[in-house]
C-alpha positions in Angstrom: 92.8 -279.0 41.9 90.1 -277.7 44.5 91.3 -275.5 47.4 93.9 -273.9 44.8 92.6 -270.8 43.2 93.3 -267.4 44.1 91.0 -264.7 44.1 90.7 -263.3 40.9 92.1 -259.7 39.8 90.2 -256.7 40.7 91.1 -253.3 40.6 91.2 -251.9 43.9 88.6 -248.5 44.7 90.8 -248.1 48.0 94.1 -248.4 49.7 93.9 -251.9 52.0 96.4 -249.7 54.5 95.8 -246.8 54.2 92.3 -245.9 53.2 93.0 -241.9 53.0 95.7 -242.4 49.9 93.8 -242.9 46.3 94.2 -245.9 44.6 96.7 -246.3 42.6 96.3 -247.1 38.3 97.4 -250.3 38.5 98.0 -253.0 41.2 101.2 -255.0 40.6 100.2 -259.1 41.5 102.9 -261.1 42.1 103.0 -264.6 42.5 106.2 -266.0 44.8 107.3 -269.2 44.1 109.2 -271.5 46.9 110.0 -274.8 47.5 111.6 -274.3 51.1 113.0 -275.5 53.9 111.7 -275.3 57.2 113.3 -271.9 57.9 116.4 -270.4 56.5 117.4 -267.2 54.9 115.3 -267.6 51.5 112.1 -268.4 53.6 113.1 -265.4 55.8 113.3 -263.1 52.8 110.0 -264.2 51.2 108.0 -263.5 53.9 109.7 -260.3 54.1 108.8 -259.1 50.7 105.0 -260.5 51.1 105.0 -258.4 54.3 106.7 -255.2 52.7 104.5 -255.6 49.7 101.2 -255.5 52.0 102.0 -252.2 52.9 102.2 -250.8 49.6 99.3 -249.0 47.7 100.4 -250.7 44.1 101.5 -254.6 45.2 100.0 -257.3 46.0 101.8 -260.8 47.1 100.3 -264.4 46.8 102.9 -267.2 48.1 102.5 -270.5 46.3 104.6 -273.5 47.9 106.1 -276.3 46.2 105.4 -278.7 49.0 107.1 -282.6 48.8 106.8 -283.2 52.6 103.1 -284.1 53.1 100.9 -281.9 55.2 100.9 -278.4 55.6 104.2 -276.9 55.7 105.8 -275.2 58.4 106.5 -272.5 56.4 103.2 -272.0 55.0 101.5 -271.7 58.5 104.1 -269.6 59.1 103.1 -267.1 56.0 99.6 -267.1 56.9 100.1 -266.2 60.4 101.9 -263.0 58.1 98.6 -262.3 56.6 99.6 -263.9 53.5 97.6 -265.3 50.2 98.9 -268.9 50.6 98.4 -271.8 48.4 100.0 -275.3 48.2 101.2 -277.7 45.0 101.4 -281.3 46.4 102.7 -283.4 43.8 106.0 -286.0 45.4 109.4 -285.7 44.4 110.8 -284.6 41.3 107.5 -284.0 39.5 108.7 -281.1 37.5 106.4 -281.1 34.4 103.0 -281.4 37.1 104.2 -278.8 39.2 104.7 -276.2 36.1 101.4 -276.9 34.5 99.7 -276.5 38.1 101.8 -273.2 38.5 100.8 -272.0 35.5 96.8 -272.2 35.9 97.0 -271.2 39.2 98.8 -267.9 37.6 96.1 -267.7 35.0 93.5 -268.2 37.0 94.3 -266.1 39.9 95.0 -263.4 38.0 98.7 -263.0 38.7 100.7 -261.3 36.3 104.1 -261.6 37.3 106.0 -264.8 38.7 108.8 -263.9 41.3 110.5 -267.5 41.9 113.0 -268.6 44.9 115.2 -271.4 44.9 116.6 -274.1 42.4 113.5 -276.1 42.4 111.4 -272.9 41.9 113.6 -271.6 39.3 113.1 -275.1 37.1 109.2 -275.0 37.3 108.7 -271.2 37.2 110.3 -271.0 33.7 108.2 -273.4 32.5 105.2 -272.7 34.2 105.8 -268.8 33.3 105.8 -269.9 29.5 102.3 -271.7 29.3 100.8 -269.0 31.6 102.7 -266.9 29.8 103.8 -264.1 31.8 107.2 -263.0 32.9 109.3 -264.5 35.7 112.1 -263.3 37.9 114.4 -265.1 40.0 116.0 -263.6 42.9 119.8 -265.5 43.5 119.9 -265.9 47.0 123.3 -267.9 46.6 125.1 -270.6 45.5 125.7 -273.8 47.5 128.5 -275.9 46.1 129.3 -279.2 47.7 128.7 -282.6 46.2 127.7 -283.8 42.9 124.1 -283.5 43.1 124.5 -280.0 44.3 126.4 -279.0 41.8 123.9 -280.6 39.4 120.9 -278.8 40.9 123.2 -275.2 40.1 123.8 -276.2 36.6 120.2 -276.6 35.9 119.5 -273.4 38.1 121.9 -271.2 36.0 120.5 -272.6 32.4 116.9 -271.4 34.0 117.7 -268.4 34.8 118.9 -267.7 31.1 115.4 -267.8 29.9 114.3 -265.5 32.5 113.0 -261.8 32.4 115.5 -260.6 35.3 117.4 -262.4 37.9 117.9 -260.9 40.9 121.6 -261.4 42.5 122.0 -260.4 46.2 125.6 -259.4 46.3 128.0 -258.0 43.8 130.3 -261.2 43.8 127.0 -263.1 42.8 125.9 -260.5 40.3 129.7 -260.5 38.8 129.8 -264.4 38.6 126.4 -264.4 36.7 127.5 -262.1 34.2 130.6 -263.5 33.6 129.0 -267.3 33.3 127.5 -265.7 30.2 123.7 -264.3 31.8 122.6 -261.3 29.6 124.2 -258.0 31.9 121.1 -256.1 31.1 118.7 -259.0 33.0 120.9 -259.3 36.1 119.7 -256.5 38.9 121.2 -256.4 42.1 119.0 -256.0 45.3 121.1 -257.1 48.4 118.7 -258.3 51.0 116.6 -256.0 53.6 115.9 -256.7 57.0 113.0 -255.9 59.6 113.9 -256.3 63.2 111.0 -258.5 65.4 110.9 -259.3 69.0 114.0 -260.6 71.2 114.6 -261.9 74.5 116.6 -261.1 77.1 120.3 -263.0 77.5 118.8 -265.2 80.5 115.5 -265.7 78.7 117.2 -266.8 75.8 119.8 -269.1 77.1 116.7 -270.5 78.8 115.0 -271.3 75.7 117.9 -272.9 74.3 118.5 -274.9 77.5 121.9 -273.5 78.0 123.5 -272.6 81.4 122.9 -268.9 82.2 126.8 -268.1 83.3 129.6 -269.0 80.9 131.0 -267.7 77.8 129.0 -269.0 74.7 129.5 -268.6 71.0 126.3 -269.2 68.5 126.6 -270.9 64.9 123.1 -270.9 63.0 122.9 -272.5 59.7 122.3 -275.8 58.2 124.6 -278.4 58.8 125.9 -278.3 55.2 129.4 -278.2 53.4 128.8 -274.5 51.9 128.0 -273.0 55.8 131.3 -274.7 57.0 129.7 -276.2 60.7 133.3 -278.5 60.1 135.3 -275.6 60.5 133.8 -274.3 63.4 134.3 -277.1 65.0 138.1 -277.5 64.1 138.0 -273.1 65.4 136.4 -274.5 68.5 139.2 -277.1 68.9 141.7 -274.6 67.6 140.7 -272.3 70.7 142.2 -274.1 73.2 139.2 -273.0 76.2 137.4 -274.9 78.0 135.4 -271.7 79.4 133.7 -271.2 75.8 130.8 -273.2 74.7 129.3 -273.7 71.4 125.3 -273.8 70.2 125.0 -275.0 66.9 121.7 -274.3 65.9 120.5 -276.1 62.4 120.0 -279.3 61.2 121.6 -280.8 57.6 123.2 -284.6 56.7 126.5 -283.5 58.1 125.1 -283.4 61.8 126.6 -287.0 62.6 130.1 -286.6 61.3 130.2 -283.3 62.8 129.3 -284.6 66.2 131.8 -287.3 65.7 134.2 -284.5 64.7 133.3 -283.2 67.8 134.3 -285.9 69.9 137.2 -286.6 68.0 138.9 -283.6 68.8 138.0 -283.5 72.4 135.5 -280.6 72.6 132.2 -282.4 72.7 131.2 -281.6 76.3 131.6 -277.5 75.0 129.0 -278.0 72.2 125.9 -278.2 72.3 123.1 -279.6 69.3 119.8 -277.2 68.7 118.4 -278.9 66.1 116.7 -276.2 64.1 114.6 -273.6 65.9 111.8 -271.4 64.6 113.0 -267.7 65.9 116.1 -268.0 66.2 116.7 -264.2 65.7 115.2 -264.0 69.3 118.0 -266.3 70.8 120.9 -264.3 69.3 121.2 -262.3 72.6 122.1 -265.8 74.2 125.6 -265.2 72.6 128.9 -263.7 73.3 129.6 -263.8 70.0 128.2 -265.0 66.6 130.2 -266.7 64.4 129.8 -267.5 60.7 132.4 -269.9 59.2 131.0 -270.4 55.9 132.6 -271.0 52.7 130.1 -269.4 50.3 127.2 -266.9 51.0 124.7 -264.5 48.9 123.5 -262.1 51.5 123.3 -264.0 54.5 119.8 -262.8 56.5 121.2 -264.5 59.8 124.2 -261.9 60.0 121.3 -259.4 59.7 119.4 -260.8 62.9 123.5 -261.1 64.7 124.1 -257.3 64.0 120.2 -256.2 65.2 120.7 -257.7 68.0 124.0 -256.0 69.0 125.8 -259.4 69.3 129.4 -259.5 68.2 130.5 -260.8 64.8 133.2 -262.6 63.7 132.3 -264.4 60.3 134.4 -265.5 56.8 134.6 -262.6 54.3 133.1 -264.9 51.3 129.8 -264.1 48.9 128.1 -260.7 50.0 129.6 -260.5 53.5 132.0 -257.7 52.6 129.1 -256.0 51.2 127.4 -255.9 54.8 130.1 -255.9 57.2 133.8 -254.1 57.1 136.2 -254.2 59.9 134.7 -251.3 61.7 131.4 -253.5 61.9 133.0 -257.1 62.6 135.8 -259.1 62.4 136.5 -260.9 59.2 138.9 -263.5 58.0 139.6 -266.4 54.9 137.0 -269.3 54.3 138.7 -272.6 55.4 141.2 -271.3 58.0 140.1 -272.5 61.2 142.8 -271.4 63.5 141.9 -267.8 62.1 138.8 -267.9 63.2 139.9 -269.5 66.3 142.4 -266.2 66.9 139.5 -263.8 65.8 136.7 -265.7 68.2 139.6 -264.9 70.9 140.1 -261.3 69.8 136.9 -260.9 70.4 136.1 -262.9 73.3 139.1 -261.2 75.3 138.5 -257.5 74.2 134.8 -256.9 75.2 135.1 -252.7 74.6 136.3 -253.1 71.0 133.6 -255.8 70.4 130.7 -254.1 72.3 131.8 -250.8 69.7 132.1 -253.1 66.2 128.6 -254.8 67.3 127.4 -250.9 67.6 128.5 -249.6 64.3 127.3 -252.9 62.8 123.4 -252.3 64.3 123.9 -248.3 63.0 124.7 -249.3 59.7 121.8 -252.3 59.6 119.4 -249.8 59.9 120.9 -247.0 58.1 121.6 -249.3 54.8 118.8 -252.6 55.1 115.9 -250.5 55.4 112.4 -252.4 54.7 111.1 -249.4 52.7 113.9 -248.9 49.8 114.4 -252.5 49.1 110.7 -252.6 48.9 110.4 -250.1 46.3 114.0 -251.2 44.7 111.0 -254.3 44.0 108.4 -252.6 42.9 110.5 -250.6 40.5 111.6 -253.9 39.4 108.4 -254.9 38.4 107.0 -252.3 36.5 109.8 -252.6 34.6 109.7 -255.8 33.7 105.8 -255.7 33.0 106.1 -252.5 30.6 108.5 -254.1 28.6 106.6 -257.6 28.5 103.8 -255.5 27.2 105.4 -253.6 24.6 106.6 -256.8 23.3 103.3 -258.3 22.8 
C-alpha cells in the first residue's frame, strides 16, 4: 500500500488561515469517501466541503477516492489543484471487501477520526471499513436515481448501509421524509440542503465560444448526465413540443442514453437545433451562454447545477421534483410536473417570449442564492454535525 498514508494526527500550535486566532482544543479530521464520476453535483459538493473546511480553525479534510478507471482520476487532480489531502484506492470493479479493509487502515493510520462517505459505492465500503477502523461514519444523501434494475439494486443496498450508520445526511426534505418513513432511525437523519460558492464565469460570447455555439440565436442549456432520473428524453420531446426553429439546444453530459436520445432527436425532426457537449469541466462558467436553463428531471436531492443557473442570473425553468421546491418558488423560476413535456415546452416559451418577467425571476433567484446557500452556515451546520457525532461515539466507549 506505499503512496497511501496520510500524515498522522497532530494537534495544531496555530491556525493554518489565520495565524492571529488561537488554536482551537481539538481539530475535527475527516476522512471523505467518493467513488465519482468525472464531475457532477456530488463531486461538486465534496470539493466544496474540503474547501469550506480549510478555512476553518477546528476541521480538517482528507479526500480518499475509490478509483476503478485506471490512472489518476479527473477528479482527484481536480481536488488537489483545491489544496486538498488526496489519496487513491485502486482495486477493479466490485472489490468491496479490499476496498473496506484498505479504507479502514488508511483511517487508522492517518489518524482520521471520522468517515464522511458520498455515494452508493462509498456508502457500501465506508460501513465496513468504519467498523474495523472503528470510528463513526456519516453519509450525506445526495439523491436517489431510480431507473433500471441494477439501479434500483445499487439503492437497496445504499438504504440497508445507511441503517448501520451514525447519521445520514439528506439534502432536501422530500429525501429526509422518504428516509424516515423507509424505516431509518428519525434521530440519525439530519438535513443539510446543499451550499454553493460562486467561481469565475464568462461572458455570453466567450461562452458560446467555448461551447462552439453560434453567437446570435436563442439557446436553451440542459446539463446533466444522460440518464433516465435527469429526464434528457423529455427535453427533447419539450424541444419538439416547442414548435421553433429559432431556439437551439446544448445538451451538455454524457450517460448510456446519449444514442437513443440522439436518435430521438432525429426522429422528431429537431436534430439540426441540438447540439451534443459531451461533458465539460466548468460548466458553471458556460451558463451565461444560455437564454434559459432548463431542468427536466424526474427525481433530484438538491441539485448543485440549479445553483450555478441561478448565480449566474440565467433564467430557470425546471421540474418541481426532490429538493427543487426547496430552492426555487415561482417568484425565483418557473416550475412544472416531471414527465409532461409539452409543459415544459409552454413554460420554455413563457419564458423565452417574456424576457422582463424572466430577467426579474432570474434576479430574485440570484438574491435568494446568496441570502440562503451561504458557504459559511452550511460549513458550520457540518462542523456541528461532527462534534456531535464524535461526543456521543465517545461516551459510548
Amino acid at each position: 500500500m506505499k503512496d497511501l498514508k496520510f500524515k498522522r494526527w497532530r494537534p495544531h500550535n496555530s491556525n493554518r488561515a489565520n495565524p492571529r486566532v488561537s488554536a482551537p482544543e481539538r481539530v475535527i479530521r475527516v476522512l471523505h469517501l467518493l467513488a465519482p464520476a468525472r464531475e457532477g453535483g456530488q463531486e461538486t459538493v465534496v470539493r466544496l466541503l474540503g474547501r469550506g473546511m480549510k478555512s476553518a480553525a477546528d476541521l480538517e479534510a482528507g479526500v480518499l477516492v475509490l478509483n476503478q478507471i485506471g490512472g489518476e482520476h479527473p477528479f482527484a487532480s481536480a481536488a488537489r489543484a483545491d489544496g486538498l489531502d488526496v489519496r487513491e484506492v485502486r482495486s477493479g470493479a466490485r472489490h468491496y471487501l479490499r476496498e473496506a479493509r484498505d479504507v479502514a487502515a488508511m483511517a487508522r493510520e492517518g489518524g482520521w477520526n471520522l468517515l464522511h462517505t458520498h455515494g452508493y459505492h462509498a456508502d457500501l465500503v465506508g460501513r465496513l471499513a468504519a467498523r474495523r477502523a472503528r470510528v463513526p461514519v456519516i453519509a450525506t444523501a445526495h439523491g436517489t436515481t431510480g431507473g433500471g434494475w441494477k439501479n434500483r439494486l445499487y439503492e437497496k443496498l445504499q438504504w440497508w448501509a445507511w441503517r448501520g450508520f451514525d447519521r445520514v445526511i439528506a439534502v432536501s426534505a422530500p429525501l429526509a421524509a422518504r428516509m424516515e418513513a423507509s424505516g431509518i432511525d428519525s434521530a440519525r437523519v439530519v438535513m443539510i440542503r446543499n451550499a454553493f460558492e460562486a467561481g469565475p464565469s464568462l461572458t455570453r460570447a466567450q461562452a458560446r465560444e467555448r461551447l462552439g455555439v453560434p453567437a446570435e440565436g436563442q439557446r436553451v442549456g440542459w446539463v446533466g448526465r444522460l440518464d433516465v432520473e435527469k429526464g434528457p428524453d423529455v427535453m427533447i420531446d419539450a424541444l419538439a413540443e416547442l414548435r421553433r426553429k429559432d431556439v437551439s439546444l446544448s445538451m451538455i453530459g454524457r450517460g448510456p442514453m446519449e444514442p437513443a436520445l440522439r436518435e430521438q432527436a432525429r426522429t422528431r425532426g429537431i436534430d439540426a437545433q441540438v447540439s451534443w457537449h459531451n461533458a465539460v469541466r466548468g460548466a458553471a462558467e458556460l451558463m451565461p451562454a444560455f437564454d434559459l436553463f432548463a431542468m427536466s428531471s424526474r427525481t433530484e436531492g438538491t441539485p448543485m447545477v440549479l445553483f450555478e443557473a441561478m448565480s449566474a442570473e440565467v433564467p430557470v425553468v425546471t421540474t418541481s421534483v426532490g429538493g427543487v421546491p426547496d430552492v426555487v418558488t415561482a417568484k425565483e423560476a418557473l416550475l412544472v410536473s416531471a414527465e409532461r413535456p409539452a409543459d415544459l415546452a409552454s413554460a420554455m416559451a413563457a419564458a423565452l417570449d417574456d424576457a422582463p418577467a424572466s430577467r426579474a425571476r432570474a434576479a430574485s433567484a440570484r438574491a435568494r442564492l446568496a441570502r440562503d446557500f451561504g458557504l459559511a452556515p452550511w460549513i458550520e451546520r457540518h462542523r456541528r454535525l461532527y462534534d456531535d457525532v464524535l461526543q456521543s461515539h465517545e461516551q459510548s466507549r
